[in-house]
ROSE-4610 file (N, C-alpha, C; in Angstrom, 1 decimal, always signed):
// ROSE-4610
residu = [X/X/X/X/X/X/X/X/X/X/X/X/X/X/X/X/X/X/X/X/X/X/X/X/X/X/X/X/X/X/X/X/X/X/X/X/X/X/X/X/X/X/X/X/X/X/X/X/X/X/X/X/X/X/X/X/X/X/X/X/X/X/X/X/X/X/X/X/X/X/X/X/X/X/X/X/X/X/X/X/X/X/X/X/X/X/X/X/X/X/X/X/X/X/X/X/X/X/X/X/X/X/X/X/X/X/X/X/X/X/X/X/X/X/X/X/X/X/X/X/X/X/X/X/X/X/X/X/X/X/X/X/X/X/X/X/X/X/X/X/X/X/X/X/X/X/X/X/X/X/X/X/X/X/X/X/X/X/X/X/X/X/X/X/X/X/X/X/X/X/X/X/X/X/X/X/X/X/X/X/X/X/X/X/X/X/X/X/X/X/X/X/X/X/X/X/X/X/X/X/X/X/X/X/X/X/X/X/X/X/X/X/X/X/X/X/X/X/X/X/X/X/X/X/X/X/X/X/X/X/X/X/X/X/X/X/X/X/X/X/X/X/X/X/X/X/X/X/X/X/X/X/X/X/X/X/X/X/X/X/X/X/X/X/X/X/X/X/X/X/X/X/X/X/X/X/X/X/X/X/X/X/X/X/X/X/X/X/X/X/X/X/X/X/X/X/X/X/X/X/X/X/X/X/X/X/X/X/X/X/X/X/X/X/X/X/X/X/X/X/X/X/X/X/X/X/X/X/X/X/X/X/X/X/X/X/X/X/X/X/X/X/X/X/X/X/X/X/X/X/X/X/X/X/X/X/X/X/X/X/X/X/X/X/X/X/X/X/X/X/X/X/X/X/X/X/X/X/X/X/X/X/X/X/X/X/X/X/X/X/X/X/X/X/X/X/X/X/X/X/X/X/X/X/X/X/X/X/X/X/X/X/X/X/X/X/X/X/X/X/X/X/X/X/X/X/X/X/X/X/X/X/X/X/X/X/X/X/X/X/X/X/X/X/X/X/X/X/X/X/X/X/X/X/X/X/X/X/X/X/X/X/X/X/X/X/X/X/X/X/X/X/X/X/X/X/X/X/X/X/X/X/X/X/X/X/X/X/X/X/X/X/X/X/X/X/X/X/X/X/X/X/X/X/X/X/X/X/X/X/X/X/X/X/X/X/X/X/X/X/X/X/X/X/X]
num = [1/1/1/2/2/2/3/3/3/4/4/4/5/5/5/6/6/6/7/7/7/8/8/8/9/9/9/10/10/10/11/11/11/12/12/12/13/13/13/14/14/14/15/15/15/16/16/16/17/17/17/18/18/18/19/19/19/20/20/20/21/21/21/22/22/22/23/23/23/24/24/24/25/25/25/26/26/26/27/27/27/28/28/28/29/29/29/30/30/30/31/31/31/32/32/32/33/33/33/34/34/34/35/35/35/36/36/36/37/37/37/38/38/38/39/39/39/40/40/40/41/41/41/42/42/42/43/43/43/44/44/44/45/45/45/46/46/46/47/47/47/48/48/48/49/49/49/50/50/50/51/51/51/52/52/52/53/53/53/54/54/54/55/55/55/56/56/56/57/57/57/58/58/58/59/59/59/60/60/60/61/61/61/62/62/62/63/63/63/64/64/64/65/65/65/66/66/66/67/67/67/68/68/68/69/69/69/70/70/70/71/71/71/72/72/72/73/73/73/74/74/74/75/75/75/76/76/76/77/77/77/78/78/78/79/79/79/80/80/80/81/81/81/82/82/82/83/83/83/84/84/84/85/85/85/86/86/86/87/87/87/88/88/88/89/89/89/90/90/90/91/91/91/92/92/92/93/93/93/94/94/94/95/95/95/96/96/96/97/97/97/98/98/98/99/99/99/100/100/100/101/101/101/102/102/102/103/103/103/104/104/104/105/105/105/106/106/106/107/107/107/108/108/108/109/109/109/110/110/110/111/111/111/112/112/112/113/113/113/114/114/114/115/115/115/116/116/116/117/117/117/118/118/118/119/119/119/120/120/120/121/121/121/122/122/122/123/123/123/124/124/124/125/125/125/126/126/126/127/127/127/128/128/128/129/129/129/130/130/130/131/131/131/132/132/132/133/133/133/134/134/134/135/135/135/136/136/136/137/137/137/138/138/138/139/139/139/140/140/140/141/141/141/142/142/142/143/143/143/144/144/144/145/145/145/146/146/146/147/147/147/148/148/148/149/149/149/150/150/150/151/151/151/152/152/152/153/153/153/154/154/154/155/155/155/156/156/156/157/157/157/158/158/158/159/159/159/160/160/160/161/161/161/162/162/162/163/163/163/164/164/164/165/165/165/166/166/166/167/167/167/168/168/168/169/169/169/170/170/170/171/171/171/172/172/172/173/173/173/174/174/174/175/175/175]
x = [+9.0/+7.9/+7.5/+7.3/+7.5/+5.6/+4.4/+2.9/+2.6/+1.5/+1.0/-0.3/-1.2/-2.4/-3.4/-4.1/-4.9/-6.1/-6.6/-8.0/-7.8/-8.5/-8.2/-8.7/-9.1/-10.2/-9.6/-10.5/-10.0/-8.8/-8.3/-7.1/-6.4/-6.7/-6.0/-5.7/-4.9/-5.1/-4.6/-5.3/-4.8/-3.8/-3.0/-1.8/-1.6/-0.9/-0.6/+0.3/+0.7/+1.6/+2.8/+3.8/+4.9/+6.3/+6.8/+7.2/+8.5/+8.9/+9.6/+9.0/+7.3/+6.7/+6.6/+7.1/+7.4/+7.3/+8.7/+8.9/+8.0/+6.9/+6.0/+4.6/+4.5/+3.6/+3.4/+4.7/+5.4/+4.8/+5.3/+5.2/+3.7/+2.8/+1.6/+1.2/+1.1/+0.6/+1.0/+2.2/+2.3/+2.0/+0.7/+0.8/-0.5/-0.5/-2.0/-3.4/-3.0/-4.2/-4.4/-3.8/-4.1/-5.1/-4.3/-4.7/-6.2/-6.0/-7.5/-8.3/-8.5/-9.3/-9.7/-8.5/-8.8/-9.0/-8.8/-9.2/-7.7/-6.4/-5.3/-4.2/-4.8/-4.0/-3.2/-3.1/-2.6/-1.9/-1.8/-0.3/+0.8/+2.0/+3.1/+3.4/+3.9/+4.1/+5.6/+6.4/+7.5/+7.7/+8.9/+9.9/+9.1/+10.1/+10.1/+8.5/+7.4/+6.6/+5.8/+5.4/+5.2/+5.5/+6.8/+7.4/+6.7/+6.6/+6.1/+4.6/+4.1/+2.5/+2.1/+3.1/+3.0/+3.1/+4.3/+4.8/+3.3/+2.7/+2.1/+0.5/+0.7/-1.1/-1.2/+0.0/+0.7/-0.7/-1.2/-2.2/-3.1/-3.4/-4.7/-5.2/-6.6/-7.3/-6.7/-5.4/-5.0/-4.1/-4.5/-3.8/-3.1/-2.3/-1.8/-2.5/-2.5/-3.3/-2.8/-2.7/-1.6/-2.1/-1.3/-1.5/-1.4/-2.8/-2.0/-1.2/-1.3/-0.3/+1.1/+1.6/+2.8/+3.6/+2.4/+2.8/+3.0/+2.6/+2.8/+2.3/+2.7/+1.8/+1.0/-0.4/-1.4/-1.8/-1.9/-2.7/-2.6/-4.1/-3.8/-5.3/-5.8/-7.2/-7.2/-8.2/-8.5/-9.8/-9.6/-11.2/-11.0/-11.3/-11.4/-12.5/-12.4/-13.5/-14.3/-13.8/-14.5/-15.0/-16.7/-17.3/-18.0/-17.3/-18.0/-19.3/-19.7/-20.2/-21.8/-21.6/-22.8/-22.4/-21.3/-21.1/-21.3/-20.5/-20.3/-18.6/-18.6/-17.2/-16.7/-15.8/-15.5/-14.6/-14.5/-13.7/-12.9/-11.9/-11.5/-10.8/-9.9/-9.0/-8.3/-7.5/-7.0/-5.8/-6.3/-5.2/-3.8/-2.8/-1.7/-1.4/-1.5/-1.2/-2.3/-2.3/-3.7/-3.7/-3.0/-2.8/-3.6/-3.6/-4.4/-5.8/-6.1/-7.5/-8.5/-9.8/-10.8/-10.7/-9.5/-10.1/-10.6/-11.7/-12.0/-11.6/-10.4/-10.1/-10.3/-10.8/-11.1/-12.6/-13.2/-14.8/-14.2/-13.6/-12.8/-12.2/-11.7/-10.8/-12.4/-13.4/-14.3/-15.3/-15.4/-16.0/-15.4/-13.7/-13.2/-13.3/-13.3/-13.2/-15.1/-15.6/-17.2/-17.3/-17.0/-17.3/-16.5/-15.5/-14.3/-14.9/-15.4/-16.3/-17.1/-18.4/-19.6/-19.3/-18.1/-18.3/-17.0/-16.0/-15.0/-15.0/-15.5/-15.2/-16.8/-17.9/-19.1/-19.8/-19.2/-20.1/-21.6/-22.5/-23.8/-24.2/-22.9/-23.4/-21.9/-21.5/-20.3/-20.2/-20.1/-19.6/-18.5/-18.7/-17.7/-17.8/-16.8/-17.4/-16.2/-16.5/-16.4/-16.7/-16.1/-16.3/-16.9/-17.7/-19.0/-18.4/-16.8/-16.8/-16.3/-15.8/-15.3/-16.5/-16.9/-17.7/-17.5/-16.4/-15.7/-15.7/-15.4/-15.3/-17.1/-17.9/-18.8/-19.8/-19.5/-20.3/-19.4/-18.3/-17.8/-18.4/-18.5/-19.1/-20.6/-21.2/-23.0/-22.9/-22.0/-21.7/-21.5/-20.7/-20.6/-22.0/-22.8/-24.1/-24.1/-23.5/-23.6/-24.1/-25.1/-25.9/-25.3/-26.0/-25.9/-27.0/-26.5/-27.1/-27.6/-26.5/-25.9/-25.0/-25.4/-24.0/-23.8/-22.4/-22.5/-22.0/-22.7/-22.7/-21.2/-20.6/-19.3/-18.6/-18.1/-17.4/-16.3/-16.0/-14.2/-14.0/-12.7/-12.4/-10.8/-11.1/-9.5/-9.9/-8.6/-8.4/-9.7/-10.0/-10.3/-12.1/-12.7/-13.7/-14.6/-16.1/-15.8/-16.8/-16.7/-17.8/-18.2/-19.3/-19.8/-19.5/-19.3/-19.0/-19.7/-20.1/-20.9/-20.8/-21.7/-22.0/-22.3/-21.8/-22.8/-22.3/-23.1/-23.4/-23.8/-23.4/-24.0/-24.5/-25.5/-25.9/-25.5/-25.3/-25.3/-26.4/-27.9/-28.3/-28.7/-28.1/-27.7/-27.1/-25.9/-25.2/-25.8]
y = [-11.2/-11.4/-10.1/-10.0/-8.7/-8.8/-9.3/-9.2/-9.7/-8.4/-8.6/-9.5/-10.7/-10.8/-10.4/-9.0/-8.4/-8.8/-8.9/-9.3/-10.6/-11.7/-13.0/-13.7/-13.8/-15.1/-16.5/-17.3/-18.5/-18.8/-17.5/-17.5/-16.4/-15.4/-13.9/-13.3/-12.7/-11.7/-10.7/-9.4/-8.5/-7.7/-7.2/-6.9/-5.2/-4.6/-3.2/-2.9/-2.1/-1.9/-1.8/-2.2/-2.1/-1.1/-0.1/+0.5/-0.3/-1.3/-2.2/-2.5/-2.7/-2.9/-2.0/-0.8/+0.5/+0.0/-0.7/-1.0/-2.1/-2.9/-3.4/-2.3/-1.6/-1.0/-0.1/+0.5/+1.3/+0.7/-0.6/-1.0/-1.1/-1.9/-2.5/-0.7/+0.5/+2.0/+2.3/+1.9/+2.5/+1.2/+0.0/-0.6/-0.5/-0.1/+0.7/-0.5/-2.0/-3.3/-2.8/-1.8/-1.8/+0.1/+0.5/+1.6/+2.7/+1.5/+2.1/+1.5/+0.5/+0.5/+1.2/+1.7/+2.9/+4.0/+4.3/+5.5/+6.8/+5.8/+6.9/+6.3/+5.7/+6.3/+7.4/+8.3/+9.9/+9.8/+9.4/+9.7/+8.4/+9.2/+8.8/+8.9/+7.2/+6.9/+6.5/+7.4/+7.3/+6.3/+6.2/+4.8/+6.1/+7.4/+8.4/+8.4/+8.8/+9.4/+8.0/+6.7/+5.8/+5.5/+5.7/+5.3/+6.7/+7.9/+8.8/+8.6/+8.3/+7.8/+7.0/+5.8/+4.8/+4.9/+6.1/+6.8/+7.4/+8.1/+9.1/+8.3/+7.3/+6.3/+5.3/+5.3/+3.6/+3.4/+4.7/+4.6/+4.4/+5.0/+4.6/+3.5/+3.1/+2.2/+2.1/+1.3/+1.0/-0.7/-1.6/-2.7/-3.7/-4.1/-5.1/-6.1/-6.9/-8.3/-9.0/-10.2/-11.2/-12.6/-13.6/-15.2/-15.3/-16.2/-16.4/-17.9/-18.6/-19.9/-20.2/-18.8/-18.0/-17.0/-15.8/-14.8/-13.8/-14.0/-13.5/-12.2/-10.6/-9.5/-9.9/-9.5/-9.3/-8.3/-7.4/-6.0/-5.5/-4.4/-3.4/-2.7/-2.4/-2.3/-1.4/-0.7/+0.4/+0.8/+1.9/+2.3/+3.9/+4.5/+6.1/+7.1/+8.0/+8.9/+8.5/+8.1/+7.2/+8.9/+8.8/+9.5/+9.1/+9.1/+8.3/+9.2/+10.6/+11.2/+10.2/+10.5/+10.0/+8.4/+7.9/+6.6/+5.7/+6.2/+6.3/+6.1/+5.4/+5.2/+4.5/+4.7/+4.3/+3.2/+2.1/+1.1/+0.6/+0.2/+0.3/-0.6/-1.6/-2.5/-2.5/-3.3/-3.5/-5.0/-5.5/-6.9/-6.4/-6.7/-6.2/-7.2/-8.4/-9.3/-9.7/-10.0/-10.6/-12.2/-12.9/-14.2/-14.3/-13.6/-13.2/-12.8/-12.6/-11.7/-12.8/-12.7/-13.7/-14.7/-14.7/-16.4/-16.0/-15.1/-15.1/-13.6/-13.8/-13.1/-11.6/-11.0/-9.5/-9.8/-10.5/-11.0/-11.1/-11.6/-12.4/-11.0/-10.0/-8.5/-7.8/-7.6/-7.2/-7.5/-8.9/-9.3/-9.1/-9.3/-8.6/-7.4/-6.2/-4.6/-4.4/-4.9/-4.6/-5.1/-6.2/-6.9/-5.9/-5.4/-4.2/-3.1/-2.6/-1.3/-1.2/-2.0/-2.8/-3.0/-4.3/-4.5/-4.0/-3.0/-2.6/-0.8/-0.6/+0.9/+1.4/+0.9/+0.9/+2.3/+1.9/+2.0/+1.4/+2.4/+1.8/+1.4/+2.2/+2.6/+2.7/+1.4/+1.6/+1.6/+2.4/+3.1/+2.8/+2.4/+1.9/+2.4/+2.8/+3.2/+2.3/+2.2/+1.3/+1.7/+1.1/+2.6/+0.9/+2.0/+0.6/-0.4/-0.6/-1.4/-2.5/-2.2/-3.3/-4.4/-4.9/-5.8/-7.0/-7.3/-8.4/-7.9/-6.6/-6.2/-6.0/-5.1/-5.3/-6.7/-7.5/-9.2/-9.2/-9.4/-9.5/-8.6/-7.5/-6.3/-7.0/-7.6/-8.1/-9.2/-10.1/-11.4/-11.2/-10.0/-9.5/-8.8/-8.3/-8.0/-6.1/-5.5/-4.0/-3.9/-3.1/-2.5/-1.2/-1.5/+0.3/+0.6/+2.4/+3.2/+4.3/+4.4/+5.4/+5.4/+6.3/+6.5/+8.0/+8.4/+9.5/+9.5/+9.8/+9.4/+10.1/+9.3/+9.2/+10.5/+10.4/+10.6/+10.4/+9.3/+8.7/+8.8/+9.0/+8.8/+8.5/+7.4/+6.3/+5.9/+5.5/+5.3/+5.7/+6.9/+7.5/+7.7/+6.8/+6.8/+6.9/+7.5/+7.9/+6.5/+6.5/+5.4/+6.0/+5.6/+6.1/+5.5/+6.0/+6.1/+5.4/+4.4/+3.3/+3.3/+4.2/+4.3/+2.9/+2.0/+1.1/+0.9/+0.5/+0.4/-0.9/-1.2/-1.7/-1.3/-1.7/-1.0/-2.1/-2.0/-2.9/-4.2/-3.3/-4.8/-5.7/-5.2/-6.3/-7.4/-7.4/-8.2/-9.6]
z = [+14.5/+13.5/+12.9/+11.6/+10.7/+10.7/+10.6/+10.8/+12.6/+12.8/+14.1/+13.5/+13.9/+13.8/+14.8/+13.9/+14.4/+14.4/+13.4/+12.9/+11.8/+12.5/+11.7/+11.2/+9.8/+9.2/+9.0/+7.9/+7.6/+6.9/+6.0/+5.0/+5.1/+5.8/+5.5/+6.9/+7.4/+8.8/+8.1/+9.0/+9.1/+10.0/+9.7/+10.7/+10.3/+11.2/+11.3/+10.4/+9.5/+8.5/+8.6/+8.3/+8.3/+6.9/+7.6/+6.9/+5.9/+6.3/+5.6/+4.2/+4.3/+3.3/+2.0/+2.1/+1.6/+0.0/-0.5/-1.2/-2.4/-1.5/-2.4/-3.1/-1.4/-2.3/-2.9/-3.0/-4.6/-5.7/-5.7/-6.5/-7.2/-6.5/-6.4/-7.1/-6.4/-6.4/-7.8/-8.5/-9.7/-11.0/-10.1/-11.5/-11.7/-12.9/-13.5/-12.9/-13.0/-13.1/-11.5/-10.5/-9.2/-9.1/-10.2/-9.5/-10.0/-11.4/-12.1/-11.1/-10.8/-9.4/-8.5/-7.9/-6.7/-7.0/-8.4/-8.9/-8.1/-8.5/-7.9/-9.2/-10.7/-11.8/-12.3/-11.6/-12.4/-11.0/-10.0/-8.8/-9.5/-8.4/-9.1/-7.6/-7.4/-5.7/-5.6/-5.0/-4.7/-3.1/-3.5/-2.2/-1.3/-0.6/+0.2/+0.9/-0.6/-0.1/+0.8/+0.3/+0.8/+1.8/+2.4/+3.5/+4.5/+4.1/+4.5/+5.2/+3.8/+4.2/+5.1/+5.3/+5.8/+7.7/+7.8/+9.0/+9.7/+8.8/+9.4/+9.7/+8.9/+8.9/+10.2/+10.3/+11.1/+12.3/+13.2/+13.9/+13.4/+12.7/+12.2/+11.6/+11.1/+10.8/+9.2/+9.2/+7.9/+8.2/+7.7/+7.2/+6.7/+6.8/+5.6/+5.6/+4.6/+4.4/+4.2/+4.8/+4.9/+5.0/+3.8/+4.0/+5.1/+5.9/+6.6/+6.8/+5.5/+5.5/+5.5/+4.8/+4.3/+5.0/+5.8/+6.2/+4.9/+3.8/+2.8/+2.2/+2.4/+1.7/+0.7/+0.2/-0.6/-1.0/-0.4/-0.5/+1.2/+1.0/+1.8/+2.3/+3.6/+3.5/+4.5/+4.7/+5.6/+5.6/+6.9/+7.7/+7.6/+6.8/+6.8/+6.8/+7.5/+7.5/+8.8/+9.9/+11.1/+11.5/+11.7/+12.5/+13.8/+14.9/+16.2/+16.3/+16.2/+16.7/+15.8/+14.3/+13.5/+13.7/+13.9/+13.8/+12.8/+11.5/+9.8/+10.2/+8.7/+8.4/+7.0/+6.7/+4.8/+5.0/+4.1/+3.7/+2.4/+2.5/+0.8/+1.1/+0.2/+0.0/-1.5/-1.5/-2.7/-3.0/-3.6/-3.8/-4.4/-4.3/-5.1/-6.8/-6.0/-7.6/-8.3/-9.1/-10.0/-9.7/-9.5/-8.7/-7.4/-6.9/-5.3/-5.7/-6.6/-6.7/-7.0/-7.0/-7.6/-6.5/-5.5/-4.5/-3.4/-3.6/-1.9/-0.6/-1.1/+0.2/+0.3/-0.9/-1.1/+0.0/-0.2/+1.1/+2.6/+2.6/+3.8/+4.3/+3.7/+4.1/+4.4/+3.4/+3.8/+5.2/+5.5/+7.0/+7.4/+8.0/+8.9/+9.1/+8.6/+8.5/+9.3/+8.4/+8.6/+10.2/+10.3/+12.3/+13.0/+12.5/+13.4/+13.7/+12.6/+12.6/+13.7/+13.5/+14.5/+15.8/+16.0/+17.5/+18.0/+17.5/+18.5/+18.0/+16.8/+16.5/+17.3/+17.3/+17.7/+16.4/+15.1/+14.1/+14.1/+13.0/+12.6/+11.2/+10.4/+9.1/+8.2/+7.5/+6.7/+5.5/+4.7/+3.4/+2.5/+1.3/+0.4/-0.6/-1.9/-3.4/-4.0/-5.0/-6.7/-7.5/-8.4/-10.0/-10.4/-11.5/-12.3/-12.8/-13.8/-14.4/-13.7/-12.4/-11.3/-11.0/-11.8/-11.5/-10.4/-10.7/-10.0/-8.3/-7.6/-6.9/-6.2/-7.1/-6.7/-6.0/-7.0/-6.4/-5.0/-4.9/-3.5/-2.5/-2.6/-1.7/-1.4/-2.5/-2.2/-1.4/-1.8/-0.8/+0.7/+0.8/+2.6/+3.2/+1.8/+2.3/+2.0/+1.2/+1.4/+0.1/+0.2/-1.1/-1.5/-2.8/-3.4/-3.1/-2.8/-2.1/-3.5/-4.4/-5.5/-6.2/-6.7/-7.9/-7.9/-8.6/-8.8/-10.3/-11.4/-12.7/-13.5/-14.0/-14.5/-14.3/-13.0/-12.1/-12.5/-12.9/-13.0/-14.6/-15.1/-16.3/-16.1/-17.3/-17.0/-18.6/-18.8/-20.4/-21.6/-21.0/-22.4/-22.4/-20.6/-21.0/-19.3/-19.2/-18.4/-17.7/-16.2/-15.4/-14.1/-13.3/-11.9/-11.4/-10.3/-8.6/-8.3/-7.7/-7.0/-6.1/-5.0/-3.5/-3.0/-1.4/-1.3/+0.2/+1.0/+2.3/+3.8/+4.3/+5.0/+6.3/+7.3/+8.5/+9.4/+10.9/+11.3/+11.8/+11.8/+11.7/+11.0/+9.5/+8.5/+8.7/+9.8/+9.8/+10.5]
């Protein structure tokens, strides 16, 4: 079996990364509809270095997101910046196709990561940012329950124009 089910909702699990997967998310990393998103348009993601990244993350709180009707890659999600000491921590995802996006499962990647944080990482306080014009992404983030906290005022500039950073948060006894 090439996905472990780690963490598992109604449609999606998440599983440990697989260096095999190298080659998709090359792909997904150099296509602009994925990466004006993450705000990592100006890298240029090689087979090598991905497979690299991939090597060196494998422990850590990083992802794949997977049908789970199919077994099928989607995207890619992770937990960074874990502070046990303050007990803070950052979250990010990303869908790879535009077919996948809009049904759901960007929420569904979000409740799983947020319950992981809380009742196994024993977070209090988890952290996310979005650039403003991601609207689509933001409503998802309010449906799991995380506010904005801030902004950091046009911060990002991508095709020519600039937008803020959109701090936003949840605590745990929001949930």
């Amino acid at each position: 079996m090439k996905y472990f089910q780690k963490l598992v909702g109604n449609h999606i699990y998440l599983s440990p990364m697989n260096e095999e997967d190298a080659p998709t998310y090359v792909k997904w990393l150099n296509d602009f509809a994925v990466t004006d998103g993450v705000g990592s348009s100006w890298r240029v993601t090689s087979l090598d270095g991905e497979k690299k990244w991939i090597e060196n993350n494998v422990n850590d709180y990083q992802f794949a997101i997977v049908k789970k009707e199919n077994d099928e890659l989607i995207g890619n999600c992770g937990i960074m910046q874990v502070d046990h000491l303050r007990q803070c921590g950052e979250v990010g995802l990303f869908i790879g196709e535009e077919e996948n996006r809009g049904k759901g499962y960007g929420a569904e990647v979000m409740n799983l990561l947020v319950d992981y944080c809380f009742d196994y990482l024993n977070l209090n306080n988890v952290m996310l940012r979005v650039f403003s014009f991601n609207e689509r992404a933001i409503t998802c983030y309010k449906k799991v329950g995380f506010q904005e906290i801030g902004r950091r005022r046009q911060a990002y500039f991508v095709k020519g124009k600039f937008y803020d950073e959109v701090y936003m948060d949840i605590i745990r006894e929001e949930r």
